[in-house]
Backbone as a ProteinNet text record, in pm:
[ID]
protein_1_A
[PRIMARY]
XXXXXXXXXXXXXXXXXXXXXXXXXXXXXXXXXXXXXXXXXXXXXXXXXXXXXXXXXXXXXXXXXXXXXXXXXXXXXXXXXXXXXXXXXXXXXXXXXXXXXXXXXXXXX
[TERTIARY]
7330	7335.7	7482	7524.5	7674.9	7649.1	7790.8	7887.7	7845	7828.1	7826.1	7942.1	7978	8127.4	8144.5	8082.1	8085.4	8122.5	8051	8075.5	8250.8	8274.8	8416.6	8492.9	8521.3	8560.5	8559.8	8464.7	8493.2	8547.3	8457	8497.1	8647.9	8655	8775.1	8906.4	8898	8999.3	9024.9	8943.8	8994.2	9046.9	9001.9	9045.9	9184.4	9212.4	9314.9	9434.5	9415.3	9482.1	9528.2	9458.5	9451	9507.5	9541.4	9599.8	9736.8	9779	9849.7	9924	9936.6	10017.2	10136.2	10225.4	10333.9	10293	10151.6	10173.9	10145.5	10149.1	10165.7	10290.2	10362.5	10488.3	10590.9	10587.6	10688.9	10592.3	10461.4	10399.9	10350.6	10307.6	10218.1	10181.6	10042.3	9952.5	9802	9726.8	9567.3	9501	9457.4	9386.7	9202.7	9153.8	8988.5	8972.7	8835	8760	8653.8	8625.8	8484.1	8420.7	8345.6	8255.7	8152.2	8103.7	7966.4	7850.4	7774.1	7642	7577.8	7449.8	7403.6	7525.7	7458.7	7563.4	7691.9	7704.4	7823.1	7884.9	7981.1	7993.7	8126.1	8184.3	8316	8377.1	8536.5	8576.5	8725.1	8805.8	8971.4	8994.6	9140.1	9256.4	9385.1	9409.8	9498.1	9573.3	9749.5	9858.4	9931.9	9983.8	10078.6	10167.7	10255.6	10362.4	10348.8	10279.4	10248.3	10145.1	10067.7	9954.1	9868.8	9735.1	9662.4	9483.2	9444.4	9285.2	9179	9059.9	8978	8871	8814.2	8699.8	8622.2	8485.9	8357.2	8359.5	8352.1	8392.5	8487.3	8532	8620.3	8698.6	8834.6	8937.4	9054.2	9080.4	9192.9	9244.3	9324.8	9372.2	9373.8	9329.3	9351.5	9496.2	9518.4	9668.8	9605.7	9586.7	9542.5	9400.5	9313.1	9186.8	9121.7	9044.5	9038.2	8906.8	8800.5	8655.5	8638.6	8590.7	8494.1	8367.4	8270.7	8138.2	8160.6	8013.4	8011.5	8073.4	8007.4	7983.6	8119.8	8216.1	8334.4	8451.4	8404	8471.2	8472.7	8359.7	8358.1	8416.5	8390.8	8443.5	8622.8	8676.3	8808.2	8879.5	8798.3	8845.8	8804.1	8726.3	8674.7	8791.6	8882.1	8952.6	8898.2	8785.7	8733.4	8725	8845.6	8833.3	8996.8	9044	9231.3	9249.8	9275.2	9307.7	9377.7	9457.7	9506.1	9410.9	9319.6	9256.2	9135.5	9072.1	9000.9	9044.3	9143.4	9212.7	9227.5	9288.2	9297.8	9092.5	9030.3	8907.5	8818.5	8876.5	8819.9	8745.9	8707.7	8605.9	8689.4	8781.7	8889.6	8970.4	8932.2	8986.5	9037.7	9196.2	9282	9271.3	9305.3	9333.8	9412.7	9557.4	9646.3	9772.9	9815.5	9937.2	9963.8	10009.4	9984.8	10105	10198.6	10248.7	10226.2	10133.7	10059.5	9930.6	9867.9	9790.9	9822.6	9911.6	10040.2	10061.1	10067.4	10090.9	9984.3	9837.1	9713.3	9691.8	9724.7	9700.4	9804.3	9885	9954.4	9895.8	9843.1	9770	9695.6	9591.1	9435.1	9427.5	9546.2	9544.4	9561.1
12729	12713.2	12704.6	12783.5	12769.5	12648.9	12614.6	12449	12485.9	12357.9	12361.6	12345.8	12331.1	12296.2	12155.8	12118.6	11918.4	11905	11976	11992.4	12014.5	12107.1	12192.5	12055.9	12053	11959.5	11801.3	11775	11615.2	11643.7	11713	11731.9	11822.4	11942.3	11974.3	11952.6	11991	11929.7	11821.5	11699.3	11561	11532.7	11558.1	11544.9	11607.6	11729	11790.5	11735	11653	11625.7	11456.4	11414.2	11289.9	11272.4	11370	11415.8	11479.3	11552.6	11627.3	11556.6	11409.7	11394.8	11476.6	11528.5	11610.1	11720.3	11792.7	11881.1	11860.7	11704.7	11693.9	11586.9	11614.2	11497.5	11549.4	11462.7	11531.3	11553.4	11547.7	11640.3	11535.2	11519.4	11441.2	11522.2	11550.9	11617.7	11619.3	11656.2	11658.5	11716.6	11789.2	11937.5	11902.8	11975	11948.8	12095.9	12134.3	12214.7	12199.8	12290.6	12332.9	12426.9	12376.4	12499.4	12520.5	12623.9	12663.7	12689.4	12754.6	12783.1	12679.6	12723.6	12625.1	12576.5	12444.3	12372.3	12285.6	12355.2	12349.2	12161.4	12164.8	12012.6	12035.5	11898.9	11915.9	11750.1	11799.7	11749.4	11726.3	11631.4	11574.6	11598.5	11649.2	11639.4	11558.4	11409.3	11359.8	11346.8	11396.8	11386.1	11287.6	11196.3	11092.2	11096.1	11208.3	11235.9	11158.4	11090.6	11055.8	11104.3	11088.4	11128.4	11222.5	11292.5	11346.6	11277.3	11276.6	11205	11293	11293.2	11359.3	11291.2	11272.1	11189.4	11316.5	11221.2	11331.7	11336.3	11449.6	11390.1	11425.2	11411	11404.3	11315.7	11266.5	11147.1	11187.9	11130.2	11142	11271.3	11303.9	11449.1	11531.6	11684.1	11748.5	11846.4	11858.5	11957.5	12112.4	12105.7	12230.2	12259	12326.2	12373.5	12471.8	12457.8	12568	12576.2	12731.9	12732.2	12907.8	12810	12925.6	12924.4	13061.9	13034.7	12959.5	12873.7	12815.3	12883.5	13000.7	13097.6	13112	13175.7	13236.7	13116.5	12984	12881.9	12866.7	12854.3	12821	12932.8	13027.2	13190.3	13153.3	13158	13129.5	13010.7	12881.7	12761.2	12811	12872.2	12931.1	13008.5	13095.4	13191.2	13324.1	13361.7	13487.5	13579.6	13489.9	13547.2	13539.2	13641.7	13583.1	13555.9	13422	13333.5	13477	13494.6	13624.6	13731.2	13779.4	13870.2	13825.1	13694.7	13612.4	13633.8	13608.5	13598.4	13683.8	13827.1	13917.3	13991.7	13981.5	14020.1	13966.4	13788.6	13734.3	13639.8	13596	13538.2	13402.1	13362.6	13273.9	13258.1	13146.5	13144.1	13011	13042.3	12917.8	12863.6	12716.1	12703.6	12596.3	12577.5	12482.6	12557.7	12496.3	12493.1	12629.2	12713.8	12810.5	12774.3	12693.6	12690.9	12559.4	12515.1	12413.4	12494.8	12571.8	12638.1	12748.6	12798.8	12853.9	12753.5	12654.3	12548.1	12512.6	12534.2	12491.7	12512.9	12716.6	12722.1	12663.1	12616	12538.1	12413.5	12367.3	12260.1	12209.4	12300.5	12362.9	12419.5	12482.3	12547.7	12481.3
12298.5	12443.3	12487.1	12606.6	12660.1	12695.2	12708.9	12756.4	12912.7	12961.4	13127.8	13200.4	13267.4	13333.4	13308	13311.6	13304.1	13154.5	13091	12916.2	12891.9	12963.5	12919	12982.3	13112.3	13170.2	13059.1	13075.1	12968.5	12812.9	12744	12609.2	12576.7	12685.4	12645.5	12715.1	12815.3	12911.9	12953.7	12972	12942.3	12827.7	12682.8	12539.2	12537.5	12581.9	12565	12626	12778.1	12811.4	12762.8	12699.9	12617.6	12505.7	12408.6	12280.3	12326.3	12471.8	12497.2	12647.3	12637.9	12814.6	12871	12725.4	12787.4	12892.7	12907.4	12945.4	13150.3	13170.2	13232.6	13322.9	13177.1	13227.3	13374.7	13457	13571.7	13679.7	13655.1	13764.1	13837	14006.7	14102.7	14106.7	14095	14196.7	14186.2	14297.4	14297.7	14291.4	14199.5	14169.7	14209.8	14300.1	14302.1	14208.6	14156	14088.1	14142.9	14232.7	14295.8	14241.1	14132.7	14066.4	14111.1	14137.6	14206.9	14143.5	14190.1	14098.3	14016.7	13954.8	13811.2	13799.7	13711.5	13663.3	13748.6	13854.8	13946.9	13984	14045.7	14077.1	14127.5	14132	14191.9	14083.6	14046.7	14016.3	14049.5	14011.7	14079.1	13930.2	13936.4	13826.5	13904.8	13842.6	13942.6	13790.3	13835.1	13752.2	13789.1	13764.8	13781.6	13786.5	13680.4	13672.9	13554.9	13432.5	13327.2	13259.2	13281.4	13205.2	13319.1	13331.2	13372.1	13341.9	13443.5	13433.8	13515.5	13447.2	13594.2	13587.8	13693.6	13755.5	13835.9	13815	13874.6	14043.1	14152.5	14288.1	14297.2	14442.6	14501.4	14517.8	14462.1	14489.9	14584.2	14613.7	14684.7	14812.2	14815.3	14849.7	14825.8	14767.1	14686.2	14786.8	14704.3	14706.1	14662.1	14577	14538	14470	14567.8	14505.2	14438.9	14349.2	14210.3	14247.9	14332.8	14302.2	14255.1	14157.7	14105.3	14064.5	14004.5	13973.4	13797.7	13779.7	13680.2	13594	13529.2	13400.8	13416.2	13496.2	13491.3	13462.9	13498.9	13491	13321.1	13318.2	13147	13093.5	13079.9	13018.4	13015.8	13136.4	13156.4	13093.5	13092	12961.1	12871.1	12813.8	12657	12638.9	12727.6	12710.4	12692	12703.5	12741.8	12901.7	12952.1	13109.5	13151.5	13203	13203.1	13378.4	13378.3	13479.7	13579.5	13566.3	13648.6	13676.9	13597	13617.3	13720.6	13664.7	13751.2	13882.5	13922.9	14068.7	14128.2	14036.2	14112.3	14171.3	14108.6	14097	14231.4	14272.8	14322.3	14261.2	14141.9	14043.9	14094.8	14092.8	14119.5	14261.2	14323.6	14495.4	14444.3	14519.2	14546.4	14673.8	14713.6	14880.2	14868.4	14917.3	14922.4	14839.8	14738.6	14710.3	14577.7	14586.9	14480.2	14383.6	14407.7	14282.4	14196.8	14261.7	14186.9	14121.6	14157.8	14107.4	13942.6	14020.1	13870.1	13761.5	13780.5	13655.5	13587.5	13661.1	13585.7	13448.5	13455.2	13325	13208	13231.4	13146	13085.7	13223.8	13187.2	13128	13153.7	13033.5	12937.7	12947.2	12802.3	12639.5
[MASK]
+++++++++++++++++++++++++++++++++++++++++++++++++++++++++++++++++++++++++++++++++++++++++++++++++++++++++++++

């Protein structure tokens, strides 16, 4: 069975960013993830400028918003989907800050 977004989200991208705080050293900011479809939900990436955390919901402000459909969400953290290509395609809509958006995949990766 594929990972759900909630799956990828907790197990990999919270973990990753838990084993990995550098890759958010320096940074403030409030990333929401509006995933759609099955599975779908909404989640906060809040950076401190220390570490990185995400909580289920909406917190705070978001600065920069990430929606996409479930499947393509997961595909794209699996790495079977290229964040750029996503975007250019449409599979991937930004709204707010794009060079906060540019740094994501650093983030997740």
């Amino acid at each position: 069975m594929a990972d759900s977004p909630n799956d990828v989200i907790v197990n990999k991208i919270a973990k990753n960013l838990d084993e990995h705080p550098e890759k958010v050293e320096g940074l403030q900011a409030v990333y929401l993830f509006d995933i759609t479809g099955d599975d779908g939900g909404k989640w906060t990436l809040t950076c401190d400028g220390a570490k990185g955390t995400i909580t289920e919901g909406v917190e705070g402000e978001p600065q920069c918003t990430i929606t996409m459909e479930a499947a393509d969400f997961v595909e794209m953290i699996g790495g079977d989907l290229n964040p750029q290509m996503a975007f250019m395609t449409g599979k991937l809509k930004v709204q707010g800050d794009i060079g906060l958006a540019l740094k994501i995949q650093a983030i997740l990766a």
